[in-house]
N, C-alpha and C positions, 0 to 999 in steps of 0.2 A: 504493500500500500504506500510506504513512504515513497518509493518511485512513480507510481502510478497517480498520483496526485500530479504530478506534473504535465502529464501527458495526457491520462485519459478524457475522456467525451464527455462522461456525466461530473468528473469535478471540474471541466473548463466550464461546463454550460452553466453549472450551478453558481459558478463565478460571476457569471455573465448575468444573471438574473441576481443575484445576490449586491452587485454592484449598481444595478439599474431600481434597486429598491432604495440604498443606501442614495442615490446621487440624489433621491426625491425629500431626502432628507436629512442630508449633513454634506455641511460643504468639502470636496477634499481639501486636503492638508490644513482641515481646521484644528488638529490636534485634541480633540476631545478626549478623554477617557477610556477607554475598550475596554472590556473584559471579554476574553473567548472563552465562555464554562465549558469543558469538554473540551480542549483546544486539538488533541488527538498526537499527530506527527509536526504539527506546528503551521502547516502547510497555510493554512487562510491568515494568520495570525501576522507571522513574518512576509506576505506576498500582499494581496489586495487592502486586505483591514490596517495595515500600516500607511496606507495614503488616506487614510482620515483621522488618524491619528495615534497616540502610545496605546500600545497594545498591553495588556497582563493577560498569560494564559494559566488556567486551571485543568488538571485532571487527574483522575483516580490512578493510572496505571504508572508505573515505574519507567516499560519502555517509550511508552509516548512519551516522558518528560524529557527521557536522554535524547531520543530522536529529535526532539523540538530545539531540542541544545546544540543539534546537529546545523540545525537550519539559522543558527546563530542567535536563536529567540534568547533573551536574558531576563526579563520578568515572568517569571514561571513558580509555579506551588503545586504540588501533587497533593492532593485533596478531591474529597467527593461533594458532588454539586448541591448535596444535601445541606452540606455544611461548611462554607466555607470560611477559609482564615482571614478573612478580607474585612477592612473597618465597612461602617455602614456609611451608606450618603456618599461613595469614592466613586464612583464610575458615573459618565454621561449616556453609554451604551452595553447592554450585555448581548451578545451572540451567542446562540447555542444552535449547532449544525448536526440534527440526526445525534444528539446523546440523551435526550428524556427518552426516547425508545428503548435503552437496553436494559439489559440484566440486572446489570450492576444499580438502575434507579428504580427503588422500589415504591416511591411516591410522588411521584408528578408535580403536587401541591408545592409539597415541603421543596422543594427544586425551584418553583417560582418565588415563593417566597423569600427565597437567602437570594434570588435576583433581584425582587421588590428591594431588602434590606439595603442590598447593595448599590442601588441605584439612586442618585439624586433627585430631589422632588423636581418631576418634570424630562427622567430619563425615560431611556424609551428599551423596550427590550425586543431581539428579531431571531423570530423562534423557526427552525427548520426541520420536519418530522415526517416519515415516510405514512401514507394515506391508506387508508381503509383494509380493516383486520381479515377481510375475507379476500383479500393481494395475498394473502400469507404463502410464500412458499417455502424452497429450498434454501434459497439464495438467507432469509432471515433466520434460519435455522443458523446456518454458514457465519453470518454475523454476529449472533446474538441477541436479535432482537426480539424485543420481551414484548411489544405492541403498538400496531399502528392507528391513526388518529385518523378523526375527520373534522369537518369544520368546524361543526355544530360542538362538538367534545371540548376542542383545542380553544373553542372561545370560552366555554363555559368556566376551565382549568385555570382561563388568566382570570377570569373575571372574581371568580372565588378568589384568588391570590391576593387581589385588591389591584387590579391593572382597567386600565380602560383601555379596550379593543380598537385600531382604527384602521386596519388593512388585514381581511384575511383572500387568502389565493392558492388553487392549487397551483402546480407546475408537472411538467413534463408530459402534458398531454397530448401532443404529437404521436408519441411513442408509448400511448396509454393501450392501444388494439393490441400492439406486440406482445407487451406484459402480460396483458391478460390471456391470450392464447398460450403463451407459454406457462403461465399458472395453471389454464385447465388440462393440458400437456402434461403435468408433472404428475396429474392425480392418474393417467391412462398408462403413461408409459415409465417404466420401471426407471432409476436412480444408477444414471452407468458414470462411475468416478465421482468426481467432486467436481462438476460444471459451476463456475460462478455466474449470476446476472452480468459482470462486469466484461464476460471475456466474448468477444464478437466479431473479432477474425478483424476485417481489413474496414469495414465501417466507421472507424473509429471518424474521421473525419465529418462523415455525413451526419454521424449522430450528434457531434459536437453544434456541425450546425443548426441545426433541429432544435434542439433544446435554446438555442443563445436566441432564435430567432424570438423565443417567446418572454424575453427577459421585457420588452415594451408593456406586453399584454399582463403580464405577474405583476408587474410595477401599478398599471393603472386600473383597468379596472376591473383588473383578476379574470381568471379563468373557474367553470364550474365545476371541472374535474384532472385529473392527475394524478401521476403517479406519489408522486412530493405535497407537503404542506407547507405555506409559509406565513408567518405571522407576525405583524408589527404591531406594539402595546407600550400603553405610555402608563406612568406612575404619577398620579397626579400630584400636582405642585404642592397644592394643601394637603398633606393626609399623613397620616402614622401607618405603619406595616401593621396587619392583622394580628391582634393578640392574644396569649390561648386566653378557653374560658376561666374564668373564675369560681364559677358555680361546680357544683359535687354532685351525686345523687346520695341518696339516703345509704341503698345499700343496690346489688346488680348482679342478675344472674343470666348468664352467658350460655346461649343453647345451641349444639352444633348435633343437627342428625346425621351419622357418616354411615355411608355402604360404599364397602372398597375404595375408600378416603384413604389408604395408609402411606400415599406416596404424597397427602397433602395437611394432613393431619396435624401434623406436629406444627408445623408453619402457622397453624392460624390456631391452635392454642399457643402459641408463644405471642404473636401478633397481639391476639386477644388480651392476654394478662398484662400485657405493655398498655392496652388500650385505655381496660379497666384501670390499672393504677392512676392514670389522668383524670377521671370522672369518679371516683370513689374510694373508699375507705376497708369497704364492709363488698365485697365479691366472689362468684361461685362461678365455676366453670364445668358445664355439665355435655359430656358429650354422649350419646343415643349409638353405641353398634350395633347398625340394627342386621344382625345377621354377615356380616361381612368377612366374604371366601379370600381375602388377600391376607394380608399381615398389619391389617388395621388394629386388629385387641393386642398385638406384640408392640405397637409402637404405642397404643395406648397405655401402657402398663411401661414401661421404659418414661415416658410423659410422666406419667401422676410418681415417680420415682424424685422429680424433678419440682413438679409444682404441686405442693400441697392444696391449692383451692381447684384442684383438679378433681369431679368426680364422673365415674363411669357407666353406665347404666347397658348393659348386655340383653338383645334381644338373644333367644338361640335360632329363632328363622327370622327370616325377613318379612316383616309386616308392611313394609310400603311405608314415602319419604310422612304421611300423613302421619300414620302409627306413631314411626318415631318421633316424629313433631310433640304428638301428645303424650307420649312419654316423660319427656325432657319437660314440658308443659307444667305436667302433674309435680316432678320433681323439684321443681324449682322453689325457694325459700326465701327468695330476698325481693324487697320491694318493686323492682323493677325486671321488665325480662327483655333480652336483648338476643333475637335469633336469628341467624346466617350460617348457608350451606356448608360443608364440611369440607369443598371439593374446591375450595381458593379462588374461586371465581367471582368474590368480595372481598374486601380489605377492611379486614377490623379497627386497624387504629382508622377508619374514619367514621368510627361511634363518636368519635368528640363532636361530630357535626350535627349528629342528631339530639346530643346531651343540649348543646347547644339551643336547637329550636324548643326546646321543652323549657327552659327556661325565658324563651321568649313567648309564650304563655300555651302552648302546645300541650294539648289531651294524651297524645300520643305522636308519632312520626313514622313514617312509611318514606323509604328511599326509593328513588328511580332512576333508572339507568339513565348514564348521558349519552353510552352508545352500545347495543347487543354486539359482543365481541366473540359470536359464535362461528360457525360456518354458512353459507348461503342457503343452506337447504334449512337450517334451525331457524338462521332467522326468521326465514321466509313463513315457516310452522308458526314460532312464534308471535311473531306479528298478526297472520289471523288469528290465533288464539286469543290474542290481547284484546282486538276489535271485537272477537265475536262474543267474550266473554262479557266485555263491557257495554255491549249493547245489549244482551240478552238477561242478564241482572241488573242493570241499571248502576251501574259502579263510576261512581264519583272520579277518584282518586287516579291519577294518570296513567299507574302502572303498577295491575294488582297483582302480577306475579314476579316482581322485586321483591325475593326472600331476604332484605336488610331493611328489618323492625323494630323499635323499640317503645314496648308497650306498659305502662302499668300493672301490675301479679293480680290487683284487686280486678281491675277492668277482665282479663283473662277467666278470673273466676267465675264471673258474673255472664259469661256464654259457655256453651256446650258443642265440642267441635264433632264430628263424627266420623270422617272421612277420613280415609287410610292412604290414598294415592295425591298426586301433587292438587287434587282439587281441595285439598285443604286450605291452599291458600284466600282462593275464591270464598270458600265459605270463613276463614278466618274476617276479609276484609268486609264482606257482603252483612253480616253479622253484627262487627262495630258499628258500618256505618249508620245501619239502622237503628241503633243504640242510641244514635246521636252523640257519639265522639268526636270529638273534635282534632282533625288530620292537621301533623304539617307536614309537608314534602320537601325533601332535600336530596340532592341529584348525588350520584353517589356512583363510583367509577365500575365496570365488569369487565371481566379479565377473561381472556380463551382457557379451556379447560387442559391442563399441561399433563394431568393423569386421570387416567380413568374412564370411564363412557358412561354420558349422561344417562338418566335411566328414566329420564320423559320421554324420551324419541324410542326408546325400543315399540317395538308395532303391538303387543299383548297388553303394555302398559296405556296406550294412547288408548286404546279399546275399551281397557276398564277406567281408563279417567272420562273419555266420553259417558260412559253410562252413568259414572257419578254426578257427573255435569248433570245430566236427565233427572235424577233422582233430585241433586239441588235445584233444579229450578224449579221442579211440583212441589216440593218442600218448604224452598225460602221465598220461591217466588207466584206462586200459584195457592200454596194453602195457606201462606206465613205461619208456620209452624213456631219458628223461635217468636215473633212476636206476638202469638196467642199465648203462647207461655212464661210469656215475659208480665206480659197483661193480669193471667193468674197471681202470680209470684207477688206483683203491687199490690 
């Protein structure tokens, strides 16, 4: 790579549009501030971003620093973007080029925010990230990268951060037909070597131009699709960086239903009791095996070795994600109940953000995704599901099959769930709402599944969630069953 930065097509193009962004809003050789988070081999730092001014670059790895020191860069700190060594209020500009996508950043937010910190009121931050999770091929495996963004996502991410949004654009959309044929290519025809996206024989030229041609069109007034994402955001003049909360809960109990979770398991109990220690005092961590053929009860049991407010609850068959739901339900002891899937496809430390809305006068909170980061055929499922469900109960709440909740134990008490397969959800929310609870919503990020196989898409299970689907809607919707009972109960 450090060679090929020189030369190749997609890092000349990306210059080209990177520099047609930049000219629209810093003059060169005005000398401003730069920081490159992620700076990598040094390559943009020491070449283009030095004719607008002192560059400092940042990154996690050891040989990018040396390699950067190759290219003669001299302000340099190996640090992760999460956290950096840098005073606050220093910089007029941060860049960051394709690094919130990888491995190594495990929180988006927390990455803008030490940008916010570090940026002067009224800097501007220019954010570059490869586009849409169902692009997923080879090639990201090959890199490292842990998830791609869309528009809609990458605004939401600054805006949480405390940035105001003023240019978003895809790129490389030229050469958006090719990607895609060769993405659907990957799934039909077998993996011969280690093929990179990068390597493309004698094209190198034509592609370069391709992409440079669209450096106008990214700059002004953006393009609707691409392969690339680009994003410019200002910090406003007047404002303080986003502060944690202050507020606690009383006490929180933490519900994770897992089947054959054991390659995710550990991760989002450790996640979790990080989460909880920020929002409480008084916390239980209760995870549902409900039946699980892997080595999920071995890693559970090596876990609770580890975390004392760790407790286990062992189905010996599989009763369905419902079952387990209500298991962990029933088990739960502390005022609060806070439940998401076992299978890391949510990020627990972002319960601060729902602790958060409860104290801003919230009955309860219900997350919703900013983007389904499944495959094309899930989403595709899931999205009529979402419509069909929400028209046919009458469901409020934008997105009632976002399993990231945080309920009151009393409110829980005071309905009766029944349902064994993922329709639990629906009758969880369906339920409240009729209760008259009072929702708040907070967007809350979804991650592709890195282990295991969803167990809504199997075709036996679709079949029996269908029928329960039936069975709820002559139940909640047709007889009102819970609210005749409810009526008794006053």
């Amino acid at each position: 790579m450090f060679q090929m930065e020189e030369r190749h097509w997609w890092y000349l193009g990306m210059e080209s549009i990177t520099r047609a962004l930049l000219d629209r809003r810093v003059k060169p050789n005005s000398r401003i501030k730069i920081l490159d988070a992620g700076c990598g081999t040094g390559a943009a730092m020491t070449t283009y971003l030095a004719d607008y001014g002192d560059v400092t670059g940042v990154d996690l790895y050891i040989e990018a620093v040396a390699l950067s020191r190759r290219r003669n860069a001299s302000r340099l700190a190996r640090a992760s973007v999460l956290d950096l060594p840098l005073a606050s209020a220093s910089f007029d500009l941060v860049t960051s080029f394709d690094v919130l996508c990888e491995r190594g950043v495990a929180d988006e937010v927390q990455a803008f925010r030490e940008f916010f910190r570090v940026l002067i009121p009224g800097g501007q931050v220019l954010i570059r990230l490869p586009a849409y999770e169902w692009l997923r091929g080879r090639h990201d495996e090959r890199v490292h990268i842990r998830r791609r963004f869309n528009a809609r996502v990458l605004k939401s991410l600054l805006e949480e951060s405390g940035f105001h949004v003023e240019h978003v654009s895809y790129a490389n959309a030229l050469l958006f037909p090719v990607a895609f044929a060769k993405r659907i290519s990957e799934r039909f025809i077998p993996r011969v070597g280690d093929v990179s996206d990068f390597e493309i024989g004698g094209m190198n030229d034509l592609f370069r131009h391709l992409l440079s041609w669209e450096a106008p069109l990214v700059s002004g007034s953006g393009l609707p699709y691409g392969l690339s994402l680009y994003a410019i955001a200002r910090k406003p003049s007047m404002t303080m960086s986003p502060e944690p909360i202050p507020q606690t809960l009383t006490s929180l109990s933490v519900v994770f239903p897992a089947f054959n979770d054991g390659g995710t398991i550990a991760s989002m109990i450790a996640a979790a009791s990080i989460a909880c220690r920020k929002v409480t005092d008084d916390f239980e961590i209760i995870v549902v095996d409900d039946g699980s053929g892997d080595y999920t009860a071995e890693m559970l049991e090596e876990m609770r070795r580890k975390y004392s407010e760790l407790r286990v609850l062992t189905h010996a068959s599989n009763r369905g994600y419902g079952g387990a739901l209500r298991s962990g339900f029933a088990a739960a002891t502390k005022d609060w109940v806070f439940y998401t899937d076992g299978d890391s496809q949510y990020n627990p430390l972002e319960l601060e953000n729902l602790v958060c809305a409860v104290f801003n006068g919230a009955e309860l909170v219900n997350g919703y995704k900013l983007s389904r980061n499944d495959s094309l055929a899930r989403m595709i499922i899931g999205r009529a599901y979402h419509y069909f469900v929400k028209f046919l109960f009458n469901i409020r709440i934008r997105d009632v099959d976002c399993d990231f909740r945080l309920i009151p134990r009393r409110i829980l008490q005071r309905i009766e769930l029944t349902s064994n397969s993922g329709a639990i959800c629906l009758e969880l929310v369906k339920k409240l709402e009729d209760s008259g609870c009072t929702f708040a919503e907070v967007p809350v990020n979804h991650f592709s599944r890195r282990y295991g196989v969803s167990q809504f898409f199997v075709p036996w299970r679709i079949i029996r969630t269908l029928k329960q689907l039936a069975g709820l809607y002559w139940k909640l919707v047709v007889k009102k069953e819970h609210l005749h009972k409810r009526h008794n109960e006053l």
